[in-house]
N, C-alpha and C positions, 0 to 999 in steps of 0.2 A: 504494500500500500504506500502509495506517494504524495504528496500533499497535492501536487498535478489531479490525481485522481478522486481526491478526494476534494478539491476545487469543481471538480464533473460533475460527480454526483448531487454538491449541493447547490449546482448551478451557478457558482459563484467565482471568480479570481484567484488566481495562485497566492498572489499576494494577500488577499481578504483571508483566507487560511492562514499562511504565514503569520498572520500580524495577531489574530484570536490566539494561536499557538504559542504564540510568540510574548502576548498578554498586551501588546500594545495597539486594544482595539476600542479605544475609548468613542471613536466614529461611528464604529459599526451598529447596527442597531442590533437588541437584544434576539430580535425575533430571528436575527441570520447568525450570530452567536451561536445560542443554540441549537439551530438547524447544523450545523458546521459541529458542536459540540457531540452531538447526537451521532451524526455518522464516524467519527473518529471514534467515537466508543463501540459503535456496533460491530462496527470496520477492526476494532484491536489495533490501530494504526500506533506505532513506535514510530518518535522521531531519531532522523539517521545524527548520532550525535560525531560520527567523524564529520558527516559533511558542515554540521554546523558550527564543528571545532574548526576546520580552514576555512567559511566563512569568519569566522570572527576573531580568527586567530589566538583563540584560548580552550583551553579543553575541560576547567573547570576540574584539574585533577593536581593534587600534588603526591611528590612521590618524598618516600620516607623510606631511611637507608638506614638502620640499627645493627650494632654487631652482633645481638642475641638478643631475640623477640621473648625467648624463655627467661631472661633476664627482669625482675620484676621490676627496676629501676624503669629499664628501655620497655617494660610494653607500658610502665604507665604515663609515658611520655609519649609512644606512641596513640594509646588511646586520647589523652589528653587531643595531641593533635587531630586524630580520626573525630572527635568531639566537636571540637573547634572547626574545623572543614565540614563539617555534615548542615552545622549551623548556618553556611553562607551557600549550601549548595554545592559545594564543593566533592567531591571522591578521592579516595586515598590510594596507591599503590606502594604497599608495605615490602621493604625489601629487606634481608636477613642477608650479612655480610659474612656472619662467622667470624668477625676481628678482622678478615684478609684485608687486604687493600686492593688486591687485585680484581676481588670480587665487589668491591666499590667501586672500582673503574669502572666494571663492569657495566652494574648497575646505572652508574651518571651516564654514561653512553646510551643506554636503554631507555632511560626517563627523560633525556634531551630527543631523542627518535620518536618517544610517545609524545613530545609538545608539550610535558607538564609545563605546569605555570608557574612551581616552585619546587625547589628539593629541601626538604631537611636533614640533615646528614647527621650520623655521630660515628668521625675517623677515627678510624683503626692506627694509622701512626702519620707524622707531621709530612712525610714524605710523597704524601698525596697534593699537595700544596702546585703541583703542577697541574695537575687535571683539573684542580678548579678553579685556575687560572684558564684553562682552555673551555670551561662550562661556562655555555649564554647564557642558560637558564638562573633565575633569582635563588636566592640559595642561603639557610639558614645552618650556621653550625650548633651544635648542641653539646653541653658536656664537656667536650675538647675539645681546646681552641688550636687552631692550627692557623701560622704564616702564610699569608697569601697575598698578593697583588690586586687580587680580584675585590672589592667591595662586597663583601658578605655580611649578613646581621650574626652576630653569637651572642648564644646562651651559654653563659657557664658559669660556676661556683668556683670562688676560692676556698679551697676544701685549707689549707691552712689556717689562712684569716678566721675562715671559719670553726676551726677548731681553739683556734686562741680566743677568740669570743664566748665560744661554751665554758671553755674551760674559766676564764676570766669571772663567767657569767654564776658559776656554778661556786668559786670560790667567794662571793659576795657574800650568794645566798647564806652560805654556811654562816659565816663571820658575824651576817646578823640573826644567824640562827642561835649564836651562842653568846650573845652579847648580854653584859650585868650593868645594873645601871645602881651606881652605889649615893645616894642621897643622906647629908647629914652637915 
């Protein structure tokens, strides 16, 4: 079924399809809405979402590169993002690296060929720093940060800092946990 045909049946424009499909059909009147709503339904008509990704040159997918998805850190940050992408319409393409690098290459080669719209990556070692130099695609590092040329957004923790803060935080506690106050 093609929206050609389904413009036939409801005796109506390629374009008047398109644009009810499309949801920007505030022109149309309701009575051809519907009539146009009604045969898509009956019809089971799926929109071709490649063709509509090289019209509009996005594919409304981002691709997510983790070294171990069984890692409960890495799936809840990939959930988190599969969250966040679902919310704007978005779809995920979840990729398991195993640590490689090579199979990161991999990967970014695959998800730059599928058109994603963004990669979030968490590299396996800083040596990777060339390839994403050579990746068009927009690109978020996570966890570990890696040298690049390339303008990428990172996520990551300083696990040090962050430990001298606990520790800092934790030593307070105590001290007024045991504190006397002598009046006289």
């Amino acid at each position: 079924m093609t929206i050609k045909r389904i413009a036939e049946l409801a005796n109506v424009s390629s374009a008047t399809v398109s644009k009810i499909i499309n949801g920007k059909d505030k022109h149309i009147s309701e009575a051809t809405r519907q009539k146009v709503l009604a045969i898509i339904e009956r019809e089971g008509y799926i929109p071709n979402g490649i063709a509509k990704s090289l019209k509009m040159k996005r594919t409304k997918t981002i691709g997510i590169i983790m070294p171990d998805v069984m890692n409960l850190f890495f799936s809840e940050v990939a959930r988190g993002a599969e969250d966040a992408a679902e919310r704007e319409g978005y779809s995920v393409i979840l990729c398991n690296s195993d640590n490689k690098q090579s199979k990161e290459e991999r990967y970014i080669q695959i998800l730059q060929e599928k058109m994603v719209d963004g990669i979030i990556l968490t590299a396996s070692e800083s040596s990777i720093s060339k390839s994403l130099d050579r990746c068009n695609t927009p690109m978020v590092l996570v966890d570990r940060d890696i040298a690049s040329d390339k303008k990428v957004g990172r996520i990551v923790v300083d696990n040090e800092e962050g430990a001298y803060n606990a520790t800092n935080f934790l030593i307070k506690k105590r001290m007024q946990k045991h504190r006397f106050y002598i009046c006289g």
